[in-house]
C-alpha atoms as an extended CHARMM CRD file, in Angstrom:
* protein
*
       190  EXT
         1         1  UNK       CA              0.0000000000        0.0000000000        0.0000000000  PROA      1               0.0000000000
         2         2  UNK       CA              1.0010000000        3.5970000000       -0.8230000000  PROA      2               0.0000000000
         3         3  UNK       CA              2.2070000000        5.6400000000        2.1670000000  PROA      3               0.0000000000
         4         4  UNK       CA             -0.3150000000        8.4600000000        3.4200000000  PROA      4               0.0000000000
         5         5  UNK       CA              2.2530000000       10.4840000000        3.9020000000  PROA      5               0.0000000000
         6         6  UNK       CA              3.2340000000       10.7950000000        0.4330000000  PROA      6               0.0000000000
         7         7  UNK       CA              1.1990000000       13.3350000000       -1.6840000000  PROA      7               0.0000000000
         8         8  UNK       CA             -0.4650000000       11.9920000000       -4.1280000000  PROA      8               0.0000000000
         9         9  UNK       CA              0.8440000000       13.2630000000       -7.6540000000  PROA      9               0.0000000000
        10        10  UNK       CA             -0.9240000000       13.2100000000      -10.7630000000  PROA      10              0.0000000000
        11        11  UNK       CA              1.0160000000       13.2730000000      -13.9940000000  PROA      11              0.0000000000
        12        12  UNK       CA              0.8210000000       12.1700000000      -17.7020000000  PROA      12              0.0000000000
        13        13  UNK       CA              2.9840000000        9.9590000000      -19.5810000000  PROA      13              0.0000000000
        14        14  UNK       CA              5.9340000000       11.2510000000      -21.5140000000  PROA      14              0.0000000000
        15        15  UNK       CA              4.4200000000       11.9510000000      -25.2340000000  PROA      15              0.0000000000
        16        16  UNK       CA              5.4650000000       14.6520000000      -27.5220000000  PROA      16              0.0000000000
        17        17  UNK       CA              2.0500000000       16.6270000000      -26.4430000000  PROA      17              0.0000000000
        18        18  UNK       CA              2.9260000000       16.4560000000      -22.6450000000  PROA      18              0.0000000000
        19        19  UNK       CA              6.7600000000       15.5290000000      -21.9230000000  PROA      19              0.0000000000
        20        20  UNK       CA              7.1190000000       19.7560000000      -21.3560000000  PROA      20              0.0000000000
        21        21  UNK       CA              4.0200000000       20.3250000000      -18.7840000000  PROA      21              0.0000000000
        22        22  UNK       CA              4.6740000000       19.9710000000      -15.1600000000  PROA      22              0.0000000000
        23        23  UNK       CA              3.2010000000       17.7240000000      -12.9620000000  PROA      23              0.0000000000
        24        24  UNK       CA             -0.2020000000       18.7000000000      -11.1820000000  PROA      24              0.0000000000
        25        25  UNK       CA              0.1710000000       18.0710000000       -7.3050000000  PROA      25              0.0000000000
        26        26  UNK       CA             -3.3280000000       17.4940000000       -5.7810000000  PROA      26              0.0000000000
        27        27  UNK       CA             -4.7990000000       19.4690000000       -3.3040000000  PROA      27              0.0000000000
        28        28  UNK       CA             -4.3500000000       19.0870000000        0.5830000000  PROA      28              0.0000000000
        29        29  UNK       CA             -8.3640000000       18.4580000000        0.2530000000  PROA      29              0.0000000000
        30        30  UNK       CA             -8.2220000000       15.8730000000       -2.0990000000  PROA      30              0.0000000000
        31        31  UNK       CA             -5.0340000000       14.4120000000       -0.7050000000  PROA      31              0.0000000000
        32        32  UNK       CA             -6.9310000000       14.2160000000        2.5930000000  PROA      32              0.0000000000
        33        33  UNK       CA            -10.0490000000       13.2150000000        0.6320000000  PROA      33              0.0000000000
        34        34  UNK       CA             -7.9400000000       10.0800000000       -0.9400000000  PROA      34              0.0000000000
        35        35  UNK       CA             -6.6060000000        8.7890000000        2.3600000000  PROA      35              0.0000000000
        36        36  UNK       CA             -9.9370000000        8.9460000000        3.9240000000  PROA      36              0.0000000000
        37        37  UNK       CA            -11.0030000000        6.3340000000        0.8890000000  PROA      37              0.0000000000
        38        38  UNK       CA             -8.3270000000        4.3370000000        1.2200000000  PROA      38              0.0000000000
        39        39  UNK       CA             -8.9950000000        4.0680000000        5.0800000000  PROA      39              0.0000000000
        40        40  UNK       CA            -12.8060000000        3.3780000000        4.4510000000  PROA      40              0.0000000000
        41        41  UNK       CA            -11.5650000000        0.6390000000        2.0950000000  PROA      41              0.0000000000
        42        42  UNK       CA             -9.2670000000       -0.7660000000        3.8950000000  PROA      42              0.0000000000
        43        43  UNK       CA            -12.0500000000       -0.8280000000        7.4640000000  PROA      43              0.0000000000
        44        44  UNK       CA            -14.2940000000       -2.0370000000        4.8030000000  PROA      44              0.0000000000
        45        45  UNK       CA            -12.2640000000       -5.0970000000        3.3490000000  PROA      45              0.0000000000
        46        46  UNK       CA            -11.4420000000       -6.4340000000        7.0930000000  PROA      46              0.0000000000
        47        47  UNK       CA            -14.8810000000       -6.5510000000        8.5140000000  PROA      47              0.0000000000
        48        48  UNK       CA            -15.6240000000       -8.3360000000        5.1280000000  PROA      48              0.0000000000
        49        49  UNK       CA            -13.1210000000      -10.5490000000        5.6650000000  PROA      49              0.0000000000
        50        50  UNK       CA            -13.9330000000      -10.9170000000        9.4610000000  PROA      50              0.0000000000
        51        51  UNK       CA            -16.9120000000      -12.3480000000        8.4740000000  PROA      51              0.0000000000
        52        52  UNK       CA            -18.4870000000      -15.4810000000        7.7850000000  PROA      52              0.0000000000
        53        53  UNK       CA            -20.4260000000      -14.6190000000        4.6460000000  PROA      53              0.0000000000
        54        54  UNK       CA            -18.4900000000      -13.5320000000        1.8510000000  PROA      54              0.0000000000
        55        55  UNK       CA            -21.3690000000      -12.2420000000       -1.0210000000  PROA      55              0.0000000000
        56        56  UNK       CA            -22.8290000000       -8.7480000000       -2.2170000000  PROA      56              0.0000000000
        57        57  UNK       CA            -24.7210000000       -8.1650000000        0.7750000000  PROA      57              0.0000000000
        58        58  UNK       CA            -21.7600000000       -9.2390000000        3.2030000000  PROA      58              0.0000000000
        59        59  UNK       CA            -19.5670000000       -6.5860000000        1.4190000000  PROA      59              0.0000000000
        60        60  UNK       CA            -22.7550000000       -3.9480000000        1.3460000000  PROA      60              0.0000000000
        61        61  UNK       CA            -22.7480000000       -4.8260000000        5.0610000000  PROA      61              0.0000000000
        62        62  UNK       CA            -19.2650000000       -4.0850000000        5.9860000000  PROA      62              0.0000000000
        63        63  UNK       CA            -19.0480000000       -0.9870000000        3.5680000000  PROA      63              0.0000000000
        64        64  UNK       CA            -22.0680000000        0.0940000000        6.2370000000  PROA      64              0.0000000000
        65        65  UNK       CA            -20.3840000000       -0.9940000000        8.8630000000  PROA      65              0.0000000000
        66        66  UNK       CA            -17.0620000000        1.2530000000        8.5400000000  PROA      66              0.0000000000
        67        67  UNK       CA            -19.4660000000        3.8350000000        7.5360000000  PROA      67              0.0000000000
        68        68  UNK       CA            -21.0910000000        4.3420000000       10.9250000000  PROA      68              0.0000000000
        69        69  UNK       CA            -17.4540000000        3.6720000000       12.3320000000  PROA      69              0.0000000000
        70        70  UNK       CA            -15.8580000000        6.1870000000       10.5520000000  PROA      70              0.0000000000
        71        71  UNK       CA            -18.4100000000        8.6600000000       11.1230000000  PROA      71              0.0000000000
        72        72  UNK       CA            -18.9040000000        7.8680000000       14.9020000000  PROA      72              0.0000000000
        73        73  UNK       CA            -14.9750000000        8.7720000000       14.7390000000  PROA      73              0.0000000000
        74        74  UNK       CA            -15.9760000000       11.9000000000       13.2330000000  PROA      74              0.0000000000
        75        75  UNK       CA            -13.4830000000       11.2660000000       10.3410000000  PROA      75              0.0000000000
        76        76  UNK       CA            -16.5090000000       12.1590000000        7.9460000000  PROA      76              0.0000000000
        77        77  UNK       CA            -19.7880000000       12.9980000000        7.5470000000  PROA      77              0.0000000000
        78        78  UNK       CA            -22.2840000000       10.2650000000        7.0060000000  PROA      78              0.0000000000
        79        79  UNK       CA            -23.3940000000       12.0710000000        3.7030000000  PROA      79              0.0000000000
        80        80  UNK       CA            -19.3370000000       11.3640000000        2.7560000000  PROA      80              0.0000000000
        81        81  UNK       CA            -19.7760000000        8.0220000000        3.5870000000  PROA      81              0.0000000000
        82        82  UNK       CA            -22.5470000000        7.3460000000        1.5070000000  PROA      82              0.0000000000
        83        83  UNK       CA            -20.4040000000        8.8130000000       -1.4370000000  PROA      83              0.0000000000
        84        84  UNK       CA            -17.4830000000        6.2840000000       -0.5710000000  PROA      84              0.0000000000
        85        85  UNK       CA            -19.8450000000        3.6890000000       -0.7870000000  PROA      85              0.0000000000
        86        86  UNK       CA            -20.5740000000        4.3170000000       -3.8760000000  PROA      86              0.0000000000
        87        87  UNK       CA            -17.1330000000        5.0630000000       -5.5740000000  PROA      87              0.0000000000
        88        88  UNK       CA            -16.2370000000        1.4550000000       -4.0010000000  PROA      88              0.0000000000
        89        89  UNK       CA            -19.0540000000       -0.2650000000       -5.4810000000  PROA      89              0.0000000000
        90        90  UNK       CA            -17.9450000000        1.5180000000       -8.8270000000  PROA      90              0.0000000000
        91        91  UNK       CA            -14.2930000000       -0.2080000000       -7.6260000000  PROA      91              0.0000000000
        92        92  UNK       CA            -16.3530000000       -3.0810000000       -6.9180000000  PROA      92              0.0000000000
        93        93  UNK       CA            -17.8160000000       -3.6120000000      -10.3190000000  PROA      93              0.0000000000
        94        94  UNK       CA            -14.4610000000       -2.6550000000      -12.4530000000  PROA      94              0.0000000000
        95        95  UNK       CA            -12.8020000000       -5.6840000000      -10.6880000000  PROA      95              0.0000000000
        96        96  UNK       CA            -15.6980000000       -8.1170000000      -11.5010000000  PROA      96              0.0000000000
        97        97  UNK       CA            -16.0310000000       -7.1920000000      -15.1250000000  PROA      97              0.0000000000
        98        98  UNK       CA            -12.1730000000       -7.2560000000      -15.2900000000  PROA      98              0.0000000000
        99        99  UNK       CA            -12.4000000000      -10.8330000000      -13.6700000000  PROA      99              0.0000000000
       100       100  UNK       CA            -15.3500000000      -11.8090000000      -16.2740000000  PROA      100             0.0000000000
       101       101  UNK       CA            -12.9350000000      -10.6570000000      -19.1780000000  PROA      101             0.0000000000
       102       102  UNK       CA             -9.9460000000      -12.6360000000      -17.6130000000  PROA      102             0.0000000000
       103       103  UNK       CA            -12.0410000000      -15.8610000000      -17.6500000000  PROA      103             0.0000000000
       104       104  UNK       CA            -13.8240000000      -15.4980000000      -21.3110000000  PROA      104             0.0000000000
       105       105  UNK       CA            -10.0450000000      -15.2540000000      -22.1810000000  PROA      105             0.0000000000
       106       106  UNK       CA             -8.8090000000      -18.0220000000      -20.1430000000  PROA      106             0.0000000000
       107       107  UNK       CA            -12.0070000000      -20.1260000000      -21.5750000000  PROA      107             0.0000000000
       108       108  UNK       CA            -10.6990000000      -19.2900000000      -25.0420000000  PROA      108             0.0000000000
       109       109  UNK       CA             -7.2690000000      -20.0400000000      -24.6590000000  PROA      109             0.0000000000
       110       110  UNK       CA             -8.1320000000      -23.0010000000      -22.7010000000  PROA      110             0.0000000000
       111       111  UNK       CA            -10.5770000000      -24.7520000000      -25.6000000000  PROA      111             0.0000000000
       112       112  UNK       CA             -9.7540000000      -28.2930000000      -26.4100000000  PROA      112             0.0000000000
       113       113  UNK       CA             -9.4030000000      -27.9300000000      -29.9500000000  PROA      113             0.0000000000
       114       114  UNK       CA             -6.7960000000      -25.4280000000      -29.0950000000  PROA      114             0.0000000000
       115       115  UNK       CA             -5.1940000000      -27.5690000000      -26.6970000000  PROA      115             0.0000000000
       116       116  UNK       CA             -2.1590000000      -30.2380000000      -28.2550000000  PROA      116             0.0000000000
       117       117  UNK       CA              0.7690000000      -31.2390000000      -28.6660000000  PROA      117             0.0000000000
       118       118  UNK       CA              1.9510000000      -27.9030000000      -26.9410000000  PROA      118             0.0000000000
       119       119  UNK       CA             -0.5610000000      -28.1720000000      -24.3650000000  PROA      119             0.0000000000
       120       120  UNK       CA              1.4190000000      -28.6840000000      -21.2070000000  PROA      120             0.0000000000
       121       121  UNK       CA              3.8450000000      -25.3610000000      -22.5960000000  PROA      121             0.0000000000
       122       122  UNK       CA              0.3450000000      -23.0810000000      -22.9900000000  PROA      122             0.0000000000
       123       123  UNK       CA             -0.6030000000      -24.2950000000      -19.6670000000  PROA      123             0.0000000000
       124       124  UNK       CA              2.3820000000      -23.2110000000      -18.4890000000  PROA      124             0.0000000000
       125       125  UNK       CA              2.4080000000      -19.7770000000      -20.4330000000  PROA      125             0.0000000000
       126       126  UNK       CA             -0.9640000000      -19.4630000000      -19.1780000000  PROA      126             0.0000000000
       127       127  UNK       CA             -1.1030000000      -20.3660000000      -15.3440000000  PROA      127             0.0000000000
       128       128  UNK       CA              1.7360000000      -17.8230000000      -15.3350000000  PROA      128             0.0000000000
       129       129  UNK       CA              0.2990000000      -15.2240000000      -16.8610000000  PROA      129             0.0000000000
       130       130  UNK       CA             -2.7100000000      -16.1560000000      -15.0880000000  PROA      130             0.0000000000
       131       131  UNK       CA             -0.6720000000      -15.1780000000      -11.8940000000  PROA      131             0.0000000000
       132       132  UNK       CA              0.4400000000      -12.3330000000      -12.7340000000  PROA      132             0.0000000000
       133       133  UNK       CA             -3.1260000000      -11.2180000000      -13.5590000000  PROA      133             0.0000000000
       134       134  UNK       CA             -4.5590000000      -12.2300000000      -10.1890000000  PROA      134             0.0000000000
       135       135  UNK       CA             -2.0100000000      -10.3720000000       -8.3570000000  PROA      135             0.0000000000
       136       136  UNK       CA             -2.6470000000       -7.1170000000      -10.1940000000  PROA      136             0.0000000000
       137       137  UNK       CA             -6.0360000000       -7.4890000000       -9.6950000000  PROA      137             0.0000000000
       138       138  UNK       CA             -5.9230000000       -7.5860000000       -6.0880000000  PROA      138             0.0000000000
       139       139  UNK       CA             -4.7650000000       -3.3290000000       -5.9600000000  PROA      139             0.0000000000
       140       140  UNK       CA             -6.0980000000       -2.8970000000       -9.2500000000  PROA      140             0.0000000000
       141       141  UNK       CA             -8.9480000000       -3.2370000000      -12.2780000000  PROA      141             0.0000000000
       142       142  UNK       CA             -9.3100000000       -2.3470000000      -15.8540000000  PROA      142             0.0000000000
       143       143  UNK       CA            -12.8840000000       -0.9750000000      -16.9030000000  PROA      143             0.0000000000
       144       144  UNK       CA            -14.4950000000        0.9450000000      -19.0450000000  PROA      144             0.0000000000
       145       145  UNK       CA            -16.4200000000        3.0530000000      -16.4270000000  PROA      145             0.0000000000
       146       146  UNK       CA            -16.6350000000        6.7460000000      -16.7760000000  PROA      146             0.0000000000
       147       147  UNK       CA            -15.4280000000        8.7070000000      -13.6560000000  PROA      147             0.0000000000
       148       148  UNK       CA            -15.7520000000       12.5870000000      -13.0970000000  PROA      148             0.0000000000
       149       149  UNK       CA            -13.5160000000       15.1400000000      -11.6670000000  PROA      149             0.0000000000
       150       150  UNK       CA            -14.3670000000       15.4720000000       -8.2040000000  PROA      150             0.0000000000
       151       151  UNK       CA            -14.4820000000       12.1160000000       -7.4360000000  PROA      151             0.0000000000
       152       152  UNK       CA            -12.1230000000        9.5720000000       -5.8080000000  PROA      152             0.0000000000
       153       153  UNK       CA            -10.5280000000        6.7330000000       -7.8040000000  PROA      153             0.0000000000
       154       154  UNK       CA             -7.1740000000        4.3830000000       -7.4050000000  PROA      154             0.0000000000
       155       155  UNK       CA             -4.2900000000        4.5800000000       -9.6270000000  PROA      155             0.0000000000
       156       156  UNK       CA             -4.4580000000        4.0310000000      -13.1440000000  PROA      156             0.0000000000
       157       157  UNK       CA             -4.3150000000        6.2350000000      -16.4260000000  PROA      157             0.0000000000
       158       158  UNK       CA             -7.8130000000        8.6570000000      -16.8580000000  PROA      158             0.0000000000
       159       159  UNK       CA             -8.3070000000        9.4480000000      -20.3230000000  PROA      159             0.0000000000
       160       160  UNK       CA             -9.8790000000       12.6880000000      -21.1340000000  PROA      160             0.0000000000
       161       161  UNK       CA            -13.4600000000       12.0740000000      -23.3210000000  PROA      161             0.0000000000
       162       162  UNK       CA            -13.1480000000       15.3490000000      -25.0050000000  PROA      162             0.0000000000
       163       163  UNK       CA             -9.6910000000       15.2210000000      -26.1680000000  PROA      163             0.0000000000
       164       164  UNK       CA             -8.1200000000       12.3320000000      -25.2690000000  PROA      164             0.0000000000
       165       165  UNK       CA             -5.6960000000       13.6500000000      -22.7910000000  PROA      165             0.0000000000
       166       166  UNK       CA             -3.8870000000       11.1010000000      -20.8740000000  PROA      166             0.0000000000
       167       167  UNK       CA             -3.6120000000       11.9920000000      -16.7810000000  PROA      167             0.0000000000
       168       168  UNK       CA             -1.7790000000        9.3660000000      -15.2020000000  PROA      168             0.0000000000
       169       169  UNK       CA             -2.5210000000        8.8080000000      -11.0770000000  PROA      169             0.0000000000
       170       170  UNK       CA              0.1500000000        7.0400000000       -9.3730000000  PROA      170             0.0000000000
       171       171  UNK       CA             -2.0520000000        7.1240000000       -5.7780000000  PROA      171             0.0000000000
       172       172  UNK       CA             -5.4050000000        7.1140000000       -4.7740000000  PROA      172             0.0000000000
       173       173  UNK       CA             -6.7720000000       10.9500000000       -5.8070000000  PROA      173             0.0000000000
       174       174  UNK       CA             -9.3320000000       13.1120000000       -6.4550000000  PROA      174             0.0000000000
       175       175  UNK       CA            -10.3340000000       12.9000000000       -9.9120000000  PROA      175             0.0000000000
       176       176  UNK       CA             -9.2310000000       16.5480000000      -11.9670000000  PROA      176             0.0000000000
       177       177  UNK       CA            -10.0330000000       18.3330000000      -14.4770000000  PROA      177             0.0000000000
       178       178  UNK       CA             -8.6710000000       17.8990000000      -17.5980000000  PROA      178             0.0000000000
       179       179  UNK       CA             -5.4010000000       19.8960000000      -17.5690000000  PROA      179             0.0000000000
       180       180  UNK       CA             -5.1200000000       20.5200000000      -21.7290000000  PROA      180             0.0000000000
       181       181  UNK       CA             -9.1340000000       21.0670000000      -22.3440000000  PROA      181             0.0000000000
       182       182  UNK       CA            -10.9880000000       21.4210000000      -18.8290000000  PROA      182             0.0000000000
       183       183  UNK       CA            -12.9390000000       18.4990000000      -19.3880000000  PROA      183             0.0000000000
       184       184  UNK       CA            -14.6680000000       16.1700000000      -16.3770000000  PROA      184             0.0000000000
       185       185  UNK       CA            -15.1950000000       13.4750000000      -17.6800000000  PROA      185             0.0000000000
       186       186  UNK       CA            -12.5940000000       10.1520000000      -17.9130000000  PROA      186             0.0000000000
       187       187  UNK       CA            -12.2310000000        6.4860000000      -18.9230000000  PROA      187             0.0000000000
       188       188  UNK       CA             -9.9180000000        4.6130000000      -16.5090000000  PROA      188             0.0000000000
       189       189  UNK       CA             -7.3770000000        2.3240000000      -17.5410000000  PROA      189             0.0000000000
       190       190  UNK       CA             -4.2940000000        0.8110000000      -15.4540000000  PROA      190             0.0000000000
């Protein structure tokens, strides 16, 4: 996990249209605002865990759970609460349809009439990469959700939907504006 301490810094990748920009450092709000969710997230993933059900409604339950915790520590409002709940549901949903892509993949690759002589070398190839995709998917999840400034995401690349502007977040952050056209509106990728 990222350290708190550490602001979170939003930049784009290195392309001719934005090697010479500077970086955009977030604001102490929205630095503040980003630790919260990764608090609620993490309070939210142990009492899931904790538990002895382990569906929707278990997670919907411990999402409520640190809530009311968080609030009755007055770290925020209830109303802000609500909100977090929703941008992890949203966080939610990108893993599963990430997951659902990985296994239509894994289904494809995996077909007998695929399978032969270099069937014990593909499973290899593909256990491995298999791996690698789990483990990435435990911090992270592709998806082709739309997010808008203001709100709180993970890191990953945003891509502008007016212009195409690339903003790269390397921490949890406040969603921005888009620094080449103003625009609020993003696709995520990772």
């Amino acid at each position: 996990m990222d350290n708190p301490e550490k602001p979170a810094t939003l930049e784009r990748p290195d392309t001719p249209e934005t090697a010479s920009r500077p970086e955009t450092q977030a604001t102490p709000e929205a630095e503040q605002k980003a630790g919260l969710y990764d608090r609620f997230v993490e309070l939210s993933r142990d009492i899931f865990a904790a538990g002895q059900d382990k569906g929707r409604e278990a997670m919907e339950k411990a999402m409520e759970r640190a809530r009311e915790q968080m609030t009755a520590a007055g770290e925020f409002t209830s109303d802000q609460g609500e909100t977090f709940k929703r941008y992890m549901r949203r966080d939610l949903e990108q893993t599963r349809e990430e997951m659902r892509q990985f296994g239509e993949s894994a289904k494809e690759t995996l077909h007998p009439a695929r399978l032969g002589a270099g069937a014990l070398s593909s499973l290899s190839k593909i256990m491995k990469a298999a791996g690698h995709a789990l483990a990435e998917l435990s911090s992270k999840a592709e998806s082709a959700l739309e997010y808008e400034s203001g709100e709180v995401t993970m890191a990953g690349t945003l891509t502008c939907l007016a212009c195409g502007e690339k903003v790269q977040l390397r921490h949890t952050a406040v969603v921005p504006e888009c620094p080449k056209c103003g625009g609020t509106r993003f696709r995520k990728s990772y």
